[in-house]
C-alpha positions as CSV (number, residue, x, y, z in Angstrom):
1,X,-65.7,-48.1,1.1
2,X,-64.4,-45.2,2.9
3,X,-61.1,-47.4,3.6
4,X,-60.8,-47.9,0.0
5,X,-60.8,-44.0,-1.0
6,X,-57.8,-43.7,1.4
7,X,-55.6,-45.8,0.0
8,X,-55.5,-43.7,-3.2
9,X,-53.1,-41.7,-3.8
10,X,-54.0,-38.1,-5.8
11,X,-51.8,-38.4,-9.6
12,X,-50.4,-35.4,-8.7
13,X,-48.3,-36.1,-5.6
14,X,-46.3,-39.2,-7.4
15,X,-43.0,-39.4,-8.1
16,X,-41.5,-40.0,-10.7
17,X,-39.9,-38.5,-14.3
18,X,-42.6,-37.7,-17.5
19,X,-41.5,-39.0,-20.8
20,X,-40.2,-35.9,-22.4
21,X,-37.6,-35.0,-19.3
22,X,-36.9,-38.8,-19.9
23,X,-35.9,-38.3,-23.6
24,X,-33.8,-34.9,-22.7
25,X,-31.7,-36.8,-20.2
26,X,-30.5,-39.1,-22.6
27,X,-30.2,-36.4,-25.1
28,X,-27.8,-34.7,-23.0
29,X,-26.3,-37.9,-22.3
30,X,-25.5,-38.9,-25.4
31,X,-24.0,-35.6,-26.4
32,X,-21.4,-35.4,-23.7
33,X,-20.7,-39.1,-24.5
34,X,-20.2,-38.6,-27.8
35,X,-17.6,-35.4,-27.1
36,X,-15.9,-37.4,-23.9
37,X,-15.2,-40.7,-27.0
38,X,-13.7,-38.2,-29.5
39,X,-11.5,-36.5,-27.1
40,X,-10.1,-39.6,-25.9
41,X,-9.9,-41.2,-29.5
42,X,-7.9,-38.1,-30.1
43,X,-5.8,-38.7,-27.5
44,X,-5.4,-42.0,-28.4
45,X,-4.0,-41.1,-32.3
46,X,-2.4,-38.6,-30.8
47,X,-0.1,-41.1,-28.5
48,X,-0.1,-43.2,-31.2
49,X,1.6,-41.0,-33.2
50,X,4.2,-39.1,-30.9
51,X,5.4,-42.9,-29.6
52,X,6.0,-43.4,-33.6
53,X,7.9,-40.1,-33.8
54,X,9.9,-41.3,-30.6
55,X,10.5,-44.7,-32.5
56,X,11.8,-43.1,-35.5
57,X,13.7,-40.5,-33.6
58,X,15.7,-43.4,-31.8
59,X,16.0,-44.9,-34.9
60,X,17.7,-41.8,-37.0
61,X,19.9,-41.3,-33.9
62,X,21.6,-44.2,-33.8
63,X,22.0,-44.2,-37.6
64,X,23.3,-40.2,-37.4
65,X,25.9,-41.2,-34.6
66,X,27.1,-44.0,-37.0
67,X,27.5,-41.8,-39.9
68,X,29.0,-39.2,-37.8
69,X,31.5,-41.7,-36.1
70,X,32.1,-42.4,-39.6
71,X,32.9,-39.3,-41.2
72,X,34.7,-37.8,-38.5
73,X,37.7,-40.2,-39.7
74,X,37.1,-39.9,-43.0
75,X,37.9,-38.2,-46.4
76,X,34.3,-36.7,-48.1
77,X,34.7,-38.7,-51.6
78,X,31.8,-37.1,-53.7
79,X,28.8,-34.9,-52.3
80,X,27.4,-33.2,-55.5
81,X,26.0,-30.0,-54.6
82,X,25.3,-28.6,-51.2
83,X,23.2,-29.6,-49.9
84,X,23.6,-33.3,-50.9
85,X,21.2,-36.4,-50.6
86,X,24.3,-38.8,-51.0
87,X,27.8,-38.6,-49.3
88,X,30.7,-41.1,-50.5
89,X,33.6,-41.1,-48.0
90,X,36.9,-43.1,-47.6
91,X,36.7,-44.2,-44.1
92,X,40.4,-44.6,-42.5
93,X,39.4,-45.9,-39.3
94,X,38.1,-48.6,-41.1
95,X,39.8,-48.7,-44.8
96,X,36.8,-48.8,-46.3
97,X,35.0,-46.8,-49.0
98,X,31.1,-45.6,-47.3
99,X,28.1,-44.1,-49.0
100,X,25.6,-42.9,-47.3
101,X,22.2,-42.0,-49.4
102,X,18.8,-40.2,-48.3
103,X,16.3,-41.2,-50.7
104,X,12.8,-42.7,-50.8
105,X,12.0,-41.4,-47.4
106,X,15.0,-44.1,-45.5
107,X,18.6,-43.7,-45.2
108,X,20.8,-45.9,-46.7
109,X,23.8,-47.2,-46.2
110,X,26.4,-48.8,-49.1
111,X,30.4,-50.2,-48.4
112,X,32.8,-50.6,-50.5
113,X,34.1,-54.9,-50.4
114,X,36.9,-55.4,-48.5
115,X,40.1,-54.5,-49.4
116,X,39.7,-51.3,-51.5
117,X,42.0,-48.5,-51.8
118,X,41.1,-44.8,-51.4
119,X,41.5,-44.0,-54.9
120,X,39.5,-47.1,-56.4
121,X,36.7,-45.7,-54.3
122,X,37.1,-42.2,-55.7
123,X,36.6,-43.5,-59.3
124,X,33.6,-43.4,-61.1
125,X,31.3,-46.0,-61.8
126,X,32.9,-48.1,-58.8
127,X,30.4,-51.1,-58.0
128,X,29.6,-51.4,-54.2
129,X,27.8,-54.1,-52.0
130,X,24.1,-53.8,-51.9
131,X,22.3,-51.0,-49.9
132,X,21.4,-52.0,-46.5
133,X,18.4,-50.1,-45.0
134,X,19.6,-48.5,-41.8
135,X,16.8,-48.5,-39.5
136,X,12.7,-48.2,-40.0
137,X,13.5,-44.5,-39.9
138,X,11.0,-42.1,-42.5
139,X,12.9,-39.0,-43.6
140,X,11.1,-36.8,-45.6
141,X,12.7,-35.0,-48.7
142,X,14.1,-31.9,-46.9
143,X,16.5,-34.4,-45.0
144,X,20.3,-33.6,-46.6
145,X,23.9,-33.4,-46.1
146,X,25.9,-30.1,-45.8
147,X,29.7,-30.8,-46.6
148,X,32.1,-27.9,-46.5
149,X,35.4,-29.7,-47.7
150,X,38.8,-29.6,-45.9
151,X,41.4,-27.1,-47.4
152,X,45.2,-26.4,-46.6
153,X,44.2,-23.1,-44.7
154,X,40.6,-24.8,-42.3
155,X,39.3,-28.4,-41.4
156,X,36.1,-29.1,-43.3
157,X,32.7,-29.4,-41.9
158,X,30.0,-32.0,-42.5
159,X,26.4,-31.1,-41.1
160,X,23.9,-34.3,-41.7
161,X,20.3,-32.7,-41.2
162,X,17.2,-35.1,-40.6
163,X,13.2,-34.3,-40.9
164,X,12.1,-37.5,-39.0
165,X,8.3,-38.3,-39.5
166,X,5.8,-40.8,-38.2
167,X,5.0,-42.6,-41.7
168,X,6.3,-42.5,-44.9
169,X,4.3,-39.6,-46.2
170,X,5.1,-37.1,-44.1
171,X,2.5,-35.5,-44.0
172,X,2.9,-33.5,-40.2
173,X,4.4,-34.8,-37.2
174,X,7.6,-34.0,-37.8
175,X,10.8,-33.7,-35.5
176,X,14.5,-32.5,-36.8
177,X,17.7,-33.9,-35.7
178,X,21.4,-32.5,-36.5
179,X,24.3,-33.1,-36.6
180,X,28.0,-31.4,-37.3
181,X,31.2,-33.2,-37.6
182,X,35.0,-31.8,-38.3
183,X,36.5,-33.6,-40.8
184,X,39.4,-35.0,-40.9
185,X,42.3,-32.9,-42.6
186,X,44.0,-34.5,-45.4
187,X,46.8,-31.9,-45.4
188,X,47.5,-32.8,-42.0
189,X,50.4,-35.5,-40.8
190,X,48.5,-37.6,-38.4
């Protein structure tokens, strides 16, 4: 009998972890879990969201260098006010009548059919080919053009200006790209 009281061990010399330091553990647990998943779904939305931005940024570059290839050789048509949301140009390099239009959040893009003079394009209610979309690109509202028109006496300036944003609300992230271009002088022998 003696041998038996050996073999038991006291309660208080075991090893071990009591139910409520149990239930504190994975208290603690779970709260730096649940702050370590919204950082990195943060992070996530945040990538998400700067690659779109990049995407778009491409997009409108590509589409700015066009229109400023374009109305570096060209004669500014119509641009009511300043600044503008649409820019009609005679384009020499080309011999063909351009509009360029920022509206609905996209820029647009509209030519004249082949074969049309300067002053057919200058006219009013002139039809054009269908708008072509150019690019995914989402410009928000304060997006414009800036033309300052040639004169005998200084070369005109066009400035295009573009608030590029990662969906079509525009709601924040936002980037801006610009551009300025010298315009061809009309008053000029070239």
């Amino acid at each position: 009998m003696d041998n038996r009281k050996k073999n038991i061990i006291p309660v208080s010399s075991k090893k071990g972890f009591s139910l409520i330091e149990l239930m504190v553990a994975m208290f603690v647990f779970s709260i730096v879990m649940t702050a370590t998943t919204g950082f990195f779904s943060s992070s996530a939305l945040s990538y998400r969201n700067a690659r779109e931005i990049q995407r778009n940024l491409e997009d409108a570059q590509f589409a700015m260098n066009l229109m400023a290839k374009s109305l570096r050789t060209s004669k500014i048509l119509s641009c009511e006010g300043s600044p503008c949301s649409t820019v009609r140009v005679y384009d020499y390099s080309q011999d063909k009548c351009i509009e360029y239009s920022l509206k609905n959040n996209l820029i647009y893009i509209q030519k004249a059919p082949e074969g049309t003079t300067e002053e057919e394009c200058e006219g009013e209610g002139y039809l054009m080919d269908p708008e072509e979309q150019m690019g995914a690109t989402f410009v928000s509202s304060r997006s414009s053009f800036y033309v300052i028109p040639s004169s005998p006496t200084q070369v005109g300036k066009a400035t295009i200006s573009l608030e590029i944003c990662s969906d079509a609300v525009c709601a924040k992230d936002k980037a801006r790209i610009q551009s300025s271009v010298s315009l061809r002088s009309e008053y000029q022998e070239i």
